[in-house]
N, C-alpha and C positions, 0 to 999 in steps of 0.2 A: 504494500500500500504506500502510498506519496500523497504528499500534500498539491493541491490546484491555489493556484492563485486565478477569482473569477472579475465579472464583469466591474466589479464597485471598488476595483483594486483604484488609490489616491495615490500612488506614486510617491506616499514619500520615506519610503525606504526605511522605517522602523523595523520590518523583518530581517533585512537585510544585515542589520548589527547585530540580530541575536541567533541567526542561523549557523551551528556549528560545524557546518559541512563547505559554508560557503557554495550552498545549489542554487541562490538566488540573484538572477541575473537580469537586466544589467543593475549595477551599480552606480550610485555616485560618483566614481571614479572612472567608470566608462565611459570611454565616447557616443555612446548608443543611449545614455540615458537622456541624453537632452531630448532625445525626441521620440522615446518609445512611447508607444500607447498603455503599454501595463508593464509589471512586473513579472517572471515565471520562473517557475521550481524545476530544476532540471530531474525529473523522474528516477533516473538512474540513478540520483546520487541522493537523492533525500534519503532520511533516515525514519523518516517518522514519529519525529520529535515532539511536533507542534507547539515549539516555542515559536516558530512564527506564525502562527494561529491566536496567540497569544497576546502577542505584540501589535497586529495589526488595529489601526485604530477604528477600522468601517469594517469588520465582519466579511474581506472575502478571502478569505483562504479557508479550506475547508478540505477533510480527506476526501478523495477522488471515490470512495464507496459512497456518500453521502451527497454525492451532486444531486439535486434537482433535476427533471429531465431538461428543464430549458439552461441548465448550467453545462452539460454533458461536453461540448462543445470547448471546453474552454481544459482540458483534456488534450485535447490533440492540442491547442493555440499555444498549453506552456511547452508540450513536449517538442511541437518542431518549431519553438524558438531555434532551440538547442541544437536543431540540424543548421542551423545556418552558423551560428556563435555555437562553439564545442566549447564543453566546458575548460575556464584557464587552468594553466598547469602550475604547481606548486606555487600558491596561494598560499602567505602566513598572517597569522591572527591580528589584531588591531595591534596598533604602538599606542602604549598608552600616552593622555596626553601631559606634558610636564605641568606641575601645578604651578597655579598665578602666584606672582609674588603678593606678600602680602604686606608690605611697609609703605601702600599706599591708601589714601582715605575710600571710601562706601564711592563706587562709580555709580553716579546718576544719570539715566539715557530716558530721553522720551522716545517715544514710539507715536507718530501722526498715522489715523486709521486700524481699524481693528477688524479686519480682514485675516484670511490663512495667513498671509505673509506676514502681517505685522504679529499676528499670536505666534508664527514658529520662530519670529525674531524675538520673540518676551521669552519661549521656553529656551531657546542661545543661550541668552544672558543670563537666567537666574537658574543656570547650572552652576553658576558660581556664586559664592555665599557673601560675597562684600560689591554687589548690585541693587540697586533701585531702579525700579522701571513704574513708569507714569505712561499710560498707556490713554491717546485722545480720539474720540471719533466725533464728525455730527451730527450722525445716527444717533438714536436713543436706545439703538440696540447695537450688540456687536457681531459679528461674524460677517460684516460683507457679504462675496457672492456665495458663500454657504447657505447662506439665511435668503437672499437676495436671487442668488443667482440658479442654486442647482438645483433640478427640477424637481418637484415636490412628490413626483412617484419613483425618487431615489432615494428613499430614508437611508441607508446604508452607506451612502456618501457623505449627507449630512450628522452622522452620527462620529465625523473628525472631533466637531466643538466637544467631545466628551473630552479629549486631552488636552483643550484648549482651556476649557473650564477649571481642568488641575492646577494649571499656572496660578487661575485669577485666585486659588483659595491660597498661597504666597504670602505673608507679610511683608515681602519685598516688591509687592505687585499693588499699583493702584489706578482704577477705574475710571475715567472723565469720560462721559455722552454725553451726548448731546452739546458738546461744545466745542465750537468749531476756529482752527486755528487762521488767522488773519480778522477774526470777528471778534472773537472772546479773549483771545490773549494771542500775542505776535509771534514771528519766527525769534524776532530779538528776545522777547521774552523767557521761551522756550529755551535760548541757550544758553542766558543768563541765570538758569537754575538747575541747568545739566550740564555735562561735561558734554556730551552728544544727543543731537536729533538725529531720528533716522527717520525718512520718509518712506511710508507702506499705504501711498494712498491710491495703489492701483491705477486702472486706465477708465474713466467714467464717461468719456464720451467713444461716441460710436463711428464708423468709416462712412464717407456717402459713396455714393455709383457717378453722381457729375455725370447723368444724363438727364434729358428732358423731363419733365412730369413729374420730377423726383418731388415736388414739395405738393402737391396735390393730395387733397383729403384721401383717405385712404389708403398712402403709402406712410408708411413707419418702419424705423427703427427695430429688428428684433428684441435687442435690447432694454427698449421700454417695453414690450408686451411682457418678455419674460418677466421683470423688474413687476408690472402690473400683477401677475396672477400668481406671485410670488410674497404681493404682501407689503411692498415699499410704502413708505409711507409719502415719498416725494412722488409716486404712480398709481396711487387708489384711486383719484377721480377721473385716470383717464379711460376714454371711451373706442373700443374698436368694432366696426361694424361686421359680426357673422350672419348677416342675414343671407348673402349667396353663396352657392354650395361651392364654390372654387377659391381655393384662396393660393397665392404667389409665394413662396421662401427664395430670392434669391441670396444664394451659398448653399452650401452641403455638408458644413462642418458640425461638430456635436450638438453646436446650439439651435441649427437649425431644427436637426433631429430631435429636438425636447421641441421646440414649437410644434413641430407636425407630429408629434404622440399626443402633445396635452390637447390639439384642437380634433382629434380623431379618435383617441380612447374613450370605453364606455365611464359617462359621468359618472356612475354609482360607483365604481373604482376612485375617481378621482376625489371623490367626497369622505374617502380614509384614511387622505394624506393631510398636509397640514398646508393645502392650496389655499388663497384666499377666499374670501369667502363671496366678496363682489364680484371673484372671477369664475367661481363656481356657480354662482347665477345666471350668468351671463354662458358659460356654457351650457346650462342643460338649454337657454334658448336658441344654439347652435345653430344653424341649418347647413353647416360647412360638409360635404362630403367628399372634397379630394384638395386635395394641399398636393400640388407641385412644388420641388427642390430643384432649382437651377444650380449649375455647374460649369462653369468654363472650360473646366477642364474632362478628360475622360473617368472611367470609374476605377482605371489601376492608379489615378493619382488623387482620387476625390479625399476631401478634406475631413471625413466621417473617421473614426474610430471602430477597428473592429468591432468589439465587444457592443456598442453600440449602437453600429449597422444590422449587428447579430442581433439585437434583443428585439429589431421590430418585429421579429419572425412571430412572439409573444403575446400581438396586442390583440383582443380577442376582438373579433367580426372585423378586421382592419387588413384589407390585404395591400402588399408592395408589390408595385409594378414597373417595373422597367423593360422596355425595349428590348428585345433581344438582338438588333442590329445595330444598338450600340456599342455590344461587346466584342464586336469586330477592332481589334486592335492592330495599332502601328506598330512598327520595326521595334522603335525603341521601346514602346510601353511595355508590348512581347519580352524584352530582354529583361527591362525593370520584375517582371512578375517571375521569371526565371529567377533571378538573383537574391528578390528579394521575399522572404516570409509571409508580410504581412500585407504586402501586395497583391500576391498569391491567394491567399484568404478573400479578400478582397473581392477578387475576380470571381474566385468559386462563392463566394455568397451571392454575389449580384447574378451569378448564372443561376445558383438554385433560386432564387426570387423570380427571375426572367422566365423559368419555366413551370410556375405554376399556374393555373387557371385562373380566370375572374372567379368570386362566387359570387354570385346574387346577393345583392343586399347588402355589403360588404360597403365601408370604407376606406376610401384611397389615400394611401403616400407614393405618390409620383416621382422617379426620379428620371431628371432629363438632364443630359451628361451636354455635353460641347454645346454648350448654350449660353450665351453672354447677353444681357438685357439691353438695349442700344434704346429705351425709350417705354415710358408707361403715358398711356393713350387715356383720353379722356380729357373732359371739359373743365367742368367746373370740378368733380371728381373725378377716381382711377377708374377706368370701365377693362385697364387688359395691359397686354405688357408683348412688347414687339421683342421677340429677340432675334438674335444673327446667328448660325452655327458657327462655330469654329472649328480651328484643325491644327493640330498641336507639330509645331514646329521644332526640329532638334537643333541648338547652336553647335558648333565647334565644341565646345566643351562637356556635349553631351546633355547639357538642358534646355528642358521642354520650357515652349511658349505656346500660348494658345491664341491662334490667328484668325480676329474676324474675318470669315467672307461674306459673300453676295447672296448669300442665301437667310431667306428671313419666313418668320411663320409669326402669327398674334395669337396671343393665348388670353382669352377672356378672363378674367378674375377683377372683383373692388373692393379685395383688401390686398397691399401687397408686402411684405416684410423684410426688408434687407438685413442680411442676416451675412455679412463680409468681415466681421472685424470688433475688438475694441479700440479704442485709441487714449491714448493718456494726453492730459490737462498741465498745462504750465503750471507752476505753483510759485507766487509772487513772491520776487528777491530772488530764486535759481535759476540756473541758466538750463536752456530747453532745446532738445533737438525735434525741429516740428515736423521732418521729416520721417523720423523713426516713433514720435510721442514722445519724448523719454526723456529721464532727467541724466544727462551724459555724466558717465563715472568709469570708476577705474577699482573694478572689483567691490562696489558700493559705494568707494569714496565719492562724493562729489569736491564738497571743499573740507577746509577747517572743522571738523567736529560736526558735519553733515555727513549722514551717507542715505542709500535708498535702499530698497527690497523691494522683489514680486514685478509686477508687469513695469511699475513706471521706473525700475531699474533695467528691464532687459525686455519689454514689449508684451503684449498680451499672446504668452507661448507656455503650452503647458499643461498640465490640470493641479488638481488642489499641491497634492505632496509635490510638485517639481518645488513650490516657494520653498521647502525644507533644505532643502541641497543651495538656493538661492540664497539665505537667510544664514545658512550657518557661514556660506563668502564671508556675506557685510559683516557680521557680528564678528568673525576672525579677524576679518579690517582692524576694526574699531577695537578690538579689545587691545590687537598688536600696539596700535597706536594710545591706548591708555597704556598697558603697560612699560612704554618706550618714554612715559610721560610728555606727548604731545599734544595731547586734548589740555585747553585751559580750565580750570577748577571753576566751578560755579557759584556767583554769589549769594544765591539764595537757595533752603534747603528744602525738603516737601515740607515744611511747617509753612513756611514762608508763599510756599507757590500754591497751598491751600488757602491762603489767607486773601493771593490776587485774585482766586477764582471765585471763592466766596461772594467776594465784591462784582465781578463782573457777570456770573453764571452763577448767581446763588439755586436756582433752581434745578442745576444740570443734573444730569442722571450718572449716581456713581455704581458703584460696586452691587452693592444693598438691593438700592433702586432695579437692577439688571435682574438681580435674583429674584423681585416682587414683580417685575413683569413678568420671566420666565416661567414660573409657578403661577400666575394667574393664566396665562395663557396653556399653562400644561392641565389645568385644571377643567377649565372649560372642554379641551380637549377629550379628556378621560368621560365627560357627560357626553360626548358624542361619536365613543369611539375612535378618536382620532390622536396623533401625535401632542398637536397642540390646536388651539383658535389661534390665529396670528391677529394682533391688537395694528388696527393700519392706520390711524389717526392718529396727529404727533402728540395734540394734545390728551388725549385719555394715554401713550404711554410715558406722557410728562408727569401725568398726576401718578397715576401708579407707580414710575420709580422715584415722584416725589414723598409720598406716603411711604413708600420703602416696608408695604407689606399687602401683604393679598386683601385683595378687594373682590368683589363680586362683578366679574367681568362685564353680565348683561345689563346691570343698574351705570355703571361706567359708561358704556355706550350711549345709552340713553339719556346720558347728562348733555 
């Protein structure tokens, strides 16, 4: 028997420091980790330990007797990693790391944003014992796109915040929400009471297409829909029209694929999760019955996730349809799926999708490959979306481009989703690359006693665990450079930076407060069978982490 690593695998590499066999690959330290989709147990070598069943913080590792039938799959996906990467040869145990000196005073670090990134940069730091961390968000909640972003019928993803929560129970660790940095208290401020700021505020605005129509009612953002039926509190009152059965995803990457599940799975499913609740309204009055996914590119380079292209096969009365004279492939794409694993996979799942039947009464996820959107048609709203095919071109150097031609078709839809990209946001006083989004650094540094983490230090690339590998960089930066004594010491101590904030934010949501939302909301949940009620008004979760104790959610509302 062997351990599986499945679908809900977060990529950040906590099995991987407790596995005694070293079967878990890739690594941190690989070149292949930057960009794999999961993690995988090389069969032959596991032991059948399950300390990395243990360790995992989202529940997917699991002995290979105990798959689920819709897990089965994931079985073959760890084993022929391993055909491609053999496992490395004479591999020795960790070096441990030399201890911090300790003849220097308590290092103070803020942390801006409370996101995966900025929680796995708080657990960095307060692995060591003479650390303070003040952690700021302007949410009233913390976890980012956990909370925000990852789709509400993947409990098992979001169930990372259970390690992120250990941090916040810390004496070295303190809470600020709801209060927002250039508003409530400055960057000057910030480092005027720490030795360092580290930026973990993510990438918060979204890529355009810079074609015609693009501003036209009807087209959106994927990013706010998701953001909407997720619970944001800055996206509860917005409105998207399901009243036509077709609706547009231009992209094909993961997030697409959470749009086109949550607008085509059975609602009475969705009503177990901890979806909103104005969005759960809003779909049982649906009428949406096929979501096309545009592509530029082919289906051996689409932008989807195994494990997650795999799971539509799952969504009951919802069939995938693709083309089957899409899967006619070029020279080079041919060579790519030869070469590579998960290309390979790739290809063979979009052929078993390709040849299954329509069934009657079924709804549809549409996928349409060499397709680039050159214009959404309509007047005063979206009535359809022109696209061009394309044809993927090889440079010199062996990469593909995808080249519009002459060839164009309209696809009816009035709702449409671009679904391309996040992009990161300058943040006032740092210097900004607005070509890449990012705040330009040098292994997190940016300047004196600033560094960054997570997308707005390296782009929006990755899923949740890649910020662990990202974070433990910055935090290694910053601490060399405390220890080297180069960080200037701070004037003011947390007595003092609680006393500015009292005056400016006396209302903000701390520690306390986070716990009295959480439990209120876990609560309501438990009457209705669900995870949690997500509280989407700023003001009812102001009062509740102001009160800083459980209240009666439905009379809250109702205020």
């Amino acid at each position: 028997m062997a351990y599986v690593i499945t679908q809900t695998c977060c990529n950040d590499a906590s099995c991987v420091a407790v596995c005694p066999v070293n079967c878990i690959h890739p690594t941190p330290e690989e070149r292949e980790f930057s960009t794999t989709e999961m993690l995988h147990i090389d069969p032959a070598t596991c032991i059948d330990c399950g300390a990395c069943a243990d360790a995992c913080p989202v529940e997917a590792i699991v002995p290979d007797d105990r798959l689920e039938p819709s897990q089965a799959r994931f079985a073959q996906i760890n084993a022929d990693y391993y055909g491609a990467h053999p496992m490395p040869e004479g591999w020795s145990a960790l070096t441990p790391v030399p201890a911090a000196p300790r003849d220097r005073e308590t290092l103070r670090v803020a942390i801006v944003g409370a996101g995966p990134s900025a929680c796995y940069a708080a657990q960095e730091l307060l692995d060591r014992s003479d650390v303070e961390v003040e952690m700021f968000d302007r949410l009233p909640t913390p976890f980012g796109l956990v909370r925000a972003g990852v789709a509400p019928d993947h409990p098992g993803t979001k169930s990372v915040t259970e390690s992120f929560e250990w941090s916040f129970r810390r004496d070295a660790f303190d809470l600020h929400l709801d209060t927002e940095v250039g508003r409530d208290i400055t960057h000057a401020e910030l480092l005027a009471h720490h030795h360092a700021v580290v930026y973990a505020v993510g990438a918060s605005a979204d890529r355009r297409l810079g074609i015609p129509g693009e501003d036209l009612p009807g087209s959106h953002a994927a990013t706010e829909f998701v953001a909407w039926y997720n619970g944001h509190p800055d996206y509860a009152d917005r409105t998207f029209d399901l009243s036509a059965e077709r609706v547009v995803i231009v992209g094909n990457g993961n997030v697409a694929l959470d749009v086109a599940r949550i607008l085509t799975m059975d609602v009475d499913e969705l009503a177990r999760t901890d979806i909103a609740d104005h969005a759960l309204a809003a779909l049982r009055r649906s009428n949406v019955r096929e979501v096309v996914l545009l592509g530029r590119r082919g289906p051996a380079q689409a932008a989807y996730s195994n494990p997650e292209f795999l799971a539509l096969a799952d969504l009951a009365g919802v069939d995938v349809v693709i083309d089957e004279a899409d899967l006619d492939l070029d020279p080079v794409s041919t060579r790519l799926v030869a070469e590579d694993p998960a290309a390979a996979m790739r290809m063979q799942l979009a052929r078993e999708y390709a040849s299954r039947p329509a069934r009657p009464g079924h709804r549809r996820i549409v996928f349409r490959y060499l397709s680039a959107p050159m214009e959404l048609l309509g007047d005063e709203r979206v009535g359809g979306v022109r696209i061009a095919h394309t044809e993927l071109v090889a440079a010199d150097d062996g990469t593909l481009s995808a080249h519009v031609t002459d060839r164009f078709d309209d696809i009816d839809a009035e709702l449409v989703l671009r679904s391309i990209g996040y992009r990161g946001v300058p943040v006032r006083g740092l210097p900004f690359d607005e070509r890449r989004g990012v705040i330009p650094n040098d292994t997190g540094r940016v300047t004196d006693g600033v560094y960054v983490t997570g997308w707005i230090k390296r782009g929006p690339s990755g899923v949740i665990g890649t910020n662990k590998a990202c974070a433990k960089e910055t935090v290694g930066a910053l601490l060399a450079d405390f220890d080297a004594g180069r960080l200037a010491a701070p004037h003011g101590d947390r007595k003092a930076l609680r006393r500015l904030l009292s005056a400016r934010r006396p209302d903000r949501v701390d520690l306390a407060g986070w716990r009295a939302i959480d439990a209120a909301e876990r609560t309501a949940g438990r009457a209705q069978g669900r995870p949690r009620v997500k509280i989407t008004d700023r003001a009812v979760l102001r009062e509740v982490g102001r009160r800083r104790r459980r209240l009666p959610l439905l009379d809250l509302v109702r205020r």
